[in-house]
C-alpha positions in Angstrom: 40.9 63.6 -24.8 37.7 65.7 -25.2 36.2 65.2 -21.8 39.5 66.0 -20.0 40.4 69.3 -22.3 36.5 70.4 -21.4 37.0 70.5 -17.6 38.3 73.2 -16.8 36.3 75.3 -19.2 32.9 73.8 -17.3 34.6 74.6 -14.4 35.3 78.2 -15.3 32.0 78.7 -16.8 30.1 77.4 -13.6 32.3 79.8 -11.6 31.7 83.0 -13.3 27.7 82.1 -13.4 27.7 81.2 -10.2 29.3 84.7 -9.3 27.0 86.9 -11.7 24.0 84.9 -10.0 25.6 86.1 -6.9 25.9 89.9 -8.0 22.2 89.2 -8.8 20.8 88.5 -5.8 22.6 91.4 -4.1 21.0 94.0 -6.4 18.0 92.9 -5.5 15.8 95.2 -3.8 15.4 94.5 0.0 12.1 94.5 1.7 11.8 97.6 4.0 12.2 97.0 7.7 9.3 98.0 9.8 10.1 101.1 11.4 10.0 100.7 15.7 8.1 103.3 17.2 9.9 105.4 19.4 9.9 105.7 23.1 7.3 108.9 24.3 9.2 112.0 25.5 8.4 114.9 27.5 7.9 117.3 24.9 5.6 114.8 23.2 2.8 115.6 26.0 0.0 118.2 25.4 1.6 121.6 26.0 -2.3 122.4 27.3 -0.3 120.0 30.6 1.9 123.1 30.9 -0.6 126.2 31.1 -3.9 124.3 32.5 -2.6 122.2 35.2 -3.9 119.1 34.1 -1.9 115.7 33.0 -2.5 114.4 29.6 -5.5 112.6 30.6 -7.3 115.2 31.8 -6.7 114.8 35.8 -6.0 117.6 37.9 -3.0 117.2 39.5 -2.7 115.5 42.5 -2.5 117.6 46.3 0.6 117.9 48.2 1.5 115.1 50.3 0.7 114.9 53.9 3.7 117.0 56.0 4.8 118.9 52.9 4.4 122.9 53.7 1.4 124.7 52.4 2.8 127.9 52.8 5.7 130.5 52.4 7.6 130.3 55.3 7.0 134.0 56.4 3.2 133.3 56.3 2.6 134.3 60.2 -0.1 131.7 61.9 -3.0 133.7 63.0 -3.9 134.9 66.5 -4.6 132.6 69.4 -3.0 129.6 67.8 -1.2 128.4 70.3 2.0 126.8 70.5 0.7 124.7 67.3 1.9 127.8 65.5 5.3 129.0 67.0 7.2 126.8 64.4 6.0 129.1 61.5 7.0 132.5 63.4 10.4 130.9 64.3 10.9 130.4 60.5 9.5 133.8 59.6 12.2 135.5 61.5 15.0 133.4 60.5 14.1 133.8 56.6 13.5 137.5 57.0 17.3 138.2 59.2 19.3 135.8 58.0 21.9 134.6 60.6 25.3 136.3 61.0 26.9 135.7 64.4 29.0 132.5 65.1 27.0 129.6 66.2 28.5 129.6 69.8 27.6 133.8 70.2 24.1 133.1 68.5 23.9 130.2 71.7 24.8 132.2 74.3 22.9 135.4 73.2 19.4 133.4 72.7 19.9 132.0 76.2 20.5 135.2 78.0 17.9 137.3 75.6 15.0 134.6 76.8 15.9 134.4 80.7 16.0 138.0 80.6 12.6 138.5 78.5 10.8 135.7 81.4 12.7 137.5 84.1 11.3 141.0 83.1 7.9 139.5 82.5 7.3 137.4 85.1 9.7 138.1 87.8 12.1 134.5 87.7 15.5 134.9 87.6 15.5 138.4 88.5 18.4 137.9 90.8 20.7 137.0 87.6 20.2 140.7 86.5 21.1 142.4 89.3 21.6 145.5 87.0 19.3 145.2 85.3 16.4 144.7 87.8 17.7 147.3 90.3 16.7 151.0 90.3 19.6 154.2 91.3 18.0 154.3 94.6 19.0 150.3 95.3 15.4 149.1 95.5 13.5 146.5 93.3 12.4 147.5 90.1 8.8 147.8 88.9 6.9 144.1 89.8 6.0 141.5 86.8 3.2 142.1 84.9 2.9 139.1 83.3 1.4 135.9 84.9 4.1 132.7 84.9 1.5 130.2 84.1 0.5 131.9 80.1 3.7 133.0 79.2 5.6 131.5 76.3 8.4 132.5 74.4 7.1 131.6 70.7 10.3 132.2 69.0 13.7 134.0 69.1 16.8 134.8 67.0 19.9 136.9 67.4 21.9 138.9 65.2 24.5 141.5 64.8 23.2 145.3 65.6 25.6 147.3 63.7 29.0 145.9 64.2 30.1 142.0 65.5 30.8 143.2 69.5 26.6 144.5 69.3 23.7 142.3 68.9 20.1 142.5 69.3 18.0 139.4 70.5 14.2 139.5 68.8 11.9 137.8 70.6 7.8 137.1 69.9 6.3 135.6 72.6 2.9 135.7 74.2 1.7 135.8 77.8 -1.1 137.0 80.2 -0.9 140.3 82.1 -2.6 141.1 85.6 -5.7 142.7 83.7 -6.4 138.8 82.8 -6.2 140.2 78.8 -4.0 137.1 76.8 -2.2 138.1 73.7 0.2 136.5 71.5 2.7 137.8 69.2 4.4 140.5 71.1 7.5 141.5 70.2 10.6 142.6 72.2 13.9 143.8 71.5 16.4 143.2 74.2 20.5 144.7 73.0 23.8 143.2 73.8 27.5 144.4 74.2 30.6 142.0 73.8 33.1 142.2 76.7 35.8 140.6 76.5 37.8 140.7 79.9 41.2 138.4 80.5 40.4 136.6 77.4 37.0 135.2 78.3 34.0 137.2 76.3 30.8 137.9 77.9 27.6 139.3 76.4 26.1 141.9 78.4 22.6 143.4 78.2 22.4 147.1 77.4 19.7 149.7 79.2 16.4 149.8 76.9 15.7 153.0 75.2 
């Protein structure tokens, strides 16, 4: 029968156009996707940011916040600044001599180096230096010249003086002498000697030259 022989031809033929149709529509040329803009870097700001100082809009930048420091650390506070500036000559000296005694000797040397430097100035605590504040003949050495009241140790640090068993204690501190003349930032080196006796280590301090 004609109908039933044609069938599968029809079928056939339907297939293969259906397929080059296909083919067709996937050579078509696609419409171009719109490209996304991509997100801003660093290096696509104004290199006039870099060498004027300015953000891209044109401000100038904004100051350092409240508490940040201002200044190099070894910038010395001026004169007659009071204890308001002692912070800034303790961190002078400890950026210029960096530290190189054990934390327990660097302790003990800063507490003897400042009793002996308020001793020596204003006569307290003399009696803890007997050595020290005692001349050949037995008798009391020369009298404080320094008035207790306006003296003030404004900072202190101590390190090694040529070998671990010496040290030197620096000291800047500022005070009033009999005269009534105030001045701040004086400096005073006071040396130290290890003992060690019996196991126990002492520091002692060492005649001024």
């Amino acid at each position: 029968m004609t109908t039933t022989s044609r069938s599968p031809r029809l079928l056939l033929l339907s297939a293969v156009v259906l397929a080059l149709t296909g083919v067709g529509l996937l050579c078509l040329p696609q419409g171009s996707p719109i490209p996304a803009t991509p997100a801003p870097t660093a290096t696509d700001q104004p290199t006039e940011a870099l060498s004027t100082g300015k953000d891209p809009s044109g401000m100038a930048p904004s100051a350092t916040p409240t508490g940040s420091p201002s200044a190099s650390p070894s910038a010395l506070p001026p004169h007659g600044d009071g204890p308001a500036g002692d912070r800034a000559v303790q961190q002078s000296l400890e950026a210029a001599w960096p530290a190189d005694l054990p934390h327990a000797d660097e302790r003990t040397l800063l507490t003897a180096g400042r009793a002996l430097l308020r001793a020596d100035a204003t006569g307290i605590g003399r009696a803890k230096w007997p050595t020290v504040f005692t001349s050949r003949d037995g008798g009391t050495a020369v009298a404080p010249a320094f008035a207790t009241a306006r003296f003030r140790i404004q900072a202190a640090i101590a390190r090694q003086d040529g070998g671990p068993d010496k040290a030197v204690v620096h000291l800047v501190w500022a005070g009033q002498d009999r005269g009534g003349a105030f001045a701040d930032l004086r400096i005073t080196d006071l040396s130290f000697a290890r003992i060690i006796k019996k196991g126990a280590v002492t520091w002692t301090p060492q005649p001024r030259t």
